[in-house]
C-alpha positions in Angstrom: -3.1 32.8 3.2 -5.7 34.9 2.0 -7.5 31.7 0.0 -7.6 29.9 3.2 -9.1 32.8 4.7 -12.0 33.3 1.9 -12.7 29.8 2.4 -13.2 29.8 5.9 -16.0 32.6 5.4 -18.1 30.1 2.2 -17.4 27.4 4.5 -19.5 29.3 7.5 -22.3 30.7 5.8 -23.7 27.5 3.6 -27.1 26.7 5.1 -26.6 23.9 7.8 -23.0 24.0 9.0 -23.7 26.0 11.5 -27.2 25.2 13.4 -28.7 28.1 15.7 -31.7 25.9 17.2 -31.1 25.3 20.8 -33.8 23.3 23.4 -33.8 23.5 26.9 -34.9 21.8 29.9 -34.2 21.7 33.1 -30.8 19.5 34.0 -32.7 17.7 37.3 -35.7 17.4 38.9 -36.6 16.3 42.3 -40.3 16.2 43.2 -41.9 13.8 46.2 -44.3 10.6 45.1 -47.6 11.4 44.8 -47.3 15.4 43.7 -47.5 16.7 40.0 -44.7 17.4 37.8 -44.4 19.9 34.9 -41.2 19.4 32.8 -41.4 22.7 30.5 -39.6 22.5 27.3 -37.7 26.0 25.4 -36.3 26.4 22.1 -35.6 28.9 19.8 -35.5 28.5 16.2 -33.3 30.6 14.2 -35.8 33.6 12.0 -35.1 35.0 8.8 -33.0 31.9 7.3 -35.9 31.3 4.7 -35.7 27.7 5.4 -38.0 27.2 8.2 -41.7 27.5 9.0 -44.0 26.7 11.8 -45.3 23.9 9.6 -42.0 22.4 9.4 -41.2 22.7 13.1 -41.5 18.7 14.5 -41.6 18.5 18.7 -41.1 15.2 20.3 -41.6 14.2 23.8 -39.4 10.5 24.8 -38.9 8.9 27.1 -35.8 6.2 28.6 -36.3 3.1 29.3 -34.4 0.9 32.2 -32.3 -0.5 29.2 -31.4 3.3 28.6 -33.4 3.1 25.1 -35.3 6.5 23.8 -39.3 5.4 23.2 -41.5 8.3 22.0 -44.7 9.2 23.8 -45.8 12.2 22.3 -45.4 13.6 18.2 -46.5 17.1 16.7 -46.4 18.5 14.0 -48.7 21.3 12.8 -51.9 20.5 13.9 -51.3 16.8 13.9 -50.2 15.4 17.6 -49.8 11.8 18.5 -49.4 9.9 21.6 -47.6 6.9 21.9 -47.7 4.1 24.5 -44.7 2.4 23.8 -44.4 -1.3 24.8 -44.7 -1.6 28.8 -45.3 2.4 29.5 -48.7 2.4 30.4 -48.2 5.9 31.9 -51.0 8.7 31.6 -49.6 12.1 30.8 -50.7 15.5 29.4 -48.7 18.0 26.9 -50.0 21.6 26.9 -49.7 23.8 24.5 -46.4 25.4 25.1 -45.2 21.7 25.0 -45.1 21.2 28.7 -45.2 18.0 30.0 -47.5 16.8 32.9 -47.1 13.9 35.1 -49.8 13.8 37.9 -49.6 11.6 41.1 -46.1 10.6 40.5 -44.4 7.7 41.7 -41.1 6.2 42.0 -41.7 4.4 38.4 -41.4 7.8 36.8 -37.6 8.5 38.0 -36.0 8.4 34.4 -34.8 10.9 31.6 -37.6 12.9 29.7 -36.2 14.0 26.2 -37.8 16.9 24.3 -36.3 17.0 20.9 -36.9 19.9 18.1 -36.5 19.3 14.2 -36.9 22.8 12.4 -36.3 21.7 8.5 -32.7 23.3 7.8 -32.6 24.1 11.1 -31.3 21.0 12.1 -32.6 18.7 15.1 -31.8 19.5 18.8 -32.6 17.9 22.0 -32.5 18.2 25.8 -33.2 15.7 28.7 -34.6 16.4 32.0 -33.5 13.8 34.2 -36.0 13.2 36.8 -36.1 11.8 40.6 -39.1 10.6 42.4 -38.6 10.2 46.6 -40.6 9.2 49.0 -41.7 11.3 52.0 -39.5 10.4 55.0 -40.1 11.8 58.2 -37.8 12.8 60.6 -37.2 11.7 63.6 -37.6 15.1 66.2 -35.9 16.0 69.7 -37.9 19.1 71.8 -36.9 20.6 74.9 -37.9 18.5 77.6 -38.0 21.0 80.6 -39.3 24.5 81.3 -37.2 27.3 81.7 -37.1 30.8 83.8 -34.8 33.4 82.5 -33.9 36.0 85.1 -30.7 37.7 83.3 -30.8 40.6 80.9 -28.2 39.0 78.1 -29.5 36.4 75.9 -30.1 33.2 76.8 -31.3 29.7 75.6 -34.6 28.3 76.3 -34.4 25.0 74.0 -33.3 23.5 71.0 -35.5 21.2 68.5 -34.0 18.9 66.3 -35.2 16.9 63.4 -33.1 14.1 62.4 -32.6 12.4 58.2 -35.9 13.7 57.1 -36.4 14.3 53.3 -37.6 16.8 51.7 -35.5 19.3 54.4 -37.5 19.4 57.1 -38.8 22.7 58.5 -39.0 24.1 62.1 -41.3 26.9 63.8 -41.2 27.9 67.6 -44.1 29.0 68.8 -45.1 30.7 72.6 -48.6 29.8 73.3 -50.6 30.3 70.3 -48.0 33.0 68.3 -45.0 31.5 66.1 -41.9 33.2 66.9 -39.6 34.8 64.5 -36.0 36.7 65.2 -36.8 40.3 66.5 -35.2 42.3 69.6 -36.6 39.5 72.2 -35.8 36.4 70.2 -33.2 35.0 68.1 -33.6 31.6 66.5 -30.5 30.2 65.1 -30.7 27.2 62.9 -28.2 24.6 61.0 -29.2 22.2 58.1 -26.5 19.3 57.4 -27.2 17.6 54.4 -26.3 13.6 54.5 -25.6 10.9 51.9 -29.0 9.7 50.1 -30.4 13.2 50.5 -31.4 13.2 54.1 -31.6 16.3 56.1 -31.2 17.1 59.7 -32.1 20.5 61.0 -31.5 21.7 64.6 -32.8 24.9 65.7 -31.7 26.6 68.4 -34.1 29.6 70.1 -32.4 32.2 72.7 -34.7 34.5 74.5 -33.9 38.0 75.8 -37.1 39.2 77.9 -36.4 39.1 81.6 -39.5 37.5 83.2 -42.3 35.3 81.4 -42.9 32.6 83.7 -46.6 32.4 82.5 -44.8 31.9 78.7 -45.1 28.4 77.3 -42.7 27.3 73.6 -42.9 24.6 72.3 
């Protein structure tokens, strides 16, 4: 019993059983065609081993490919860095410094999995991908109150309700009187419900109740 247990304790403490490296990246990302996207890349490579230097460290950026194939775009390694353009990936994009990667004016082309991978010597080799969806603008289709209305009783009451229907990103409503957006206070109270549908699309109705007895001059919209 007690060889067993020595054994387990050699067995944990030679140099690359156990690897303490770790990279992150975000899990998913969601970003609307034609914006910029930053994919930021962490790790943490384990000090004091004796084993592993700066100059040792290697960071790769890849990318998948339709096939579901890693292609490298981007190497470094000290003060060397290359970028690759593998075969039919034609794509511009920038690392900075802290290993971030920058996509500008993206487009539905550049929904795929963005791999960041660390070698640190004995510190083994980690990686993490950052899966990545591009969407397309879609606006929704809207409902405002059609009528005006004259409030005469003390207790709350409704004077419309705006809806906006399968927009994507979740679209967003403001009432306004006259010239002034409204907000909940003592007078007003604006109630509003997002249902989320399948492929992402959003519909929002918001729903505004007014408490002031007499504004018959007041216009919302």
């Amino acid at each position: 019993m007690n060889t067993l247990c020595v054994t387990c304790i050699l067995l944990t403490t030679l140099p690359g059983v156990i690897t303490l490296l770790s990279v992150k990246t975000p899990t998913e990302l969601t970003v609307i065609t034609g914006s910029d996207l930053e994919i930021p890349c962490q790790w943490n490579v384990p000090q004091g081993d004796g084993k592993s230097s700066d100059s040792d460290i290697i960071l790769q950026w890849f990318i998948e490919t339709d096939k579901g194939e890693r292609r490298r775009v981007f190497y470094k390694k000290g003060h060397l860095q290359v970028r690759e353009k593998p075969e039919g990936y034609a794509r511009e994009m920038l690392v900075g410094k802290d290993f971030t990667m920058l996509l500008k004016n993206v487009t539905r082309q550049d929904s795929r999995g963005y791999i960041c991978q660390v070698t640190a010597g004995a510190g083994g080799t980690e990686d993490s991908t950052a899966r990545v969806t591009v969407r397309d603008v879609v606006p929704p289709e809207t409902e405002f109150p059609d009528k005006s209305v004259v409030i005469t009783q003390e207790t709350y009451a409704e004077v419309g309700v705006c809806i906006a229907r399968n927009g994507y990103p979740q679209p967003k409503i403001t009432w306004h009187r006259g010239n002034e957006s409204v907000v909940t206070s003592t007078d007003f109270i604006v109630q509003e419900t997002v249902t989320e549908y399948a492929g992402d699309l959003y519909t929002v109705t918001s729903r505004m109740l007014y408490r002031q007895r007499c504004f018959t001059n007041a216009t919302f919209h």
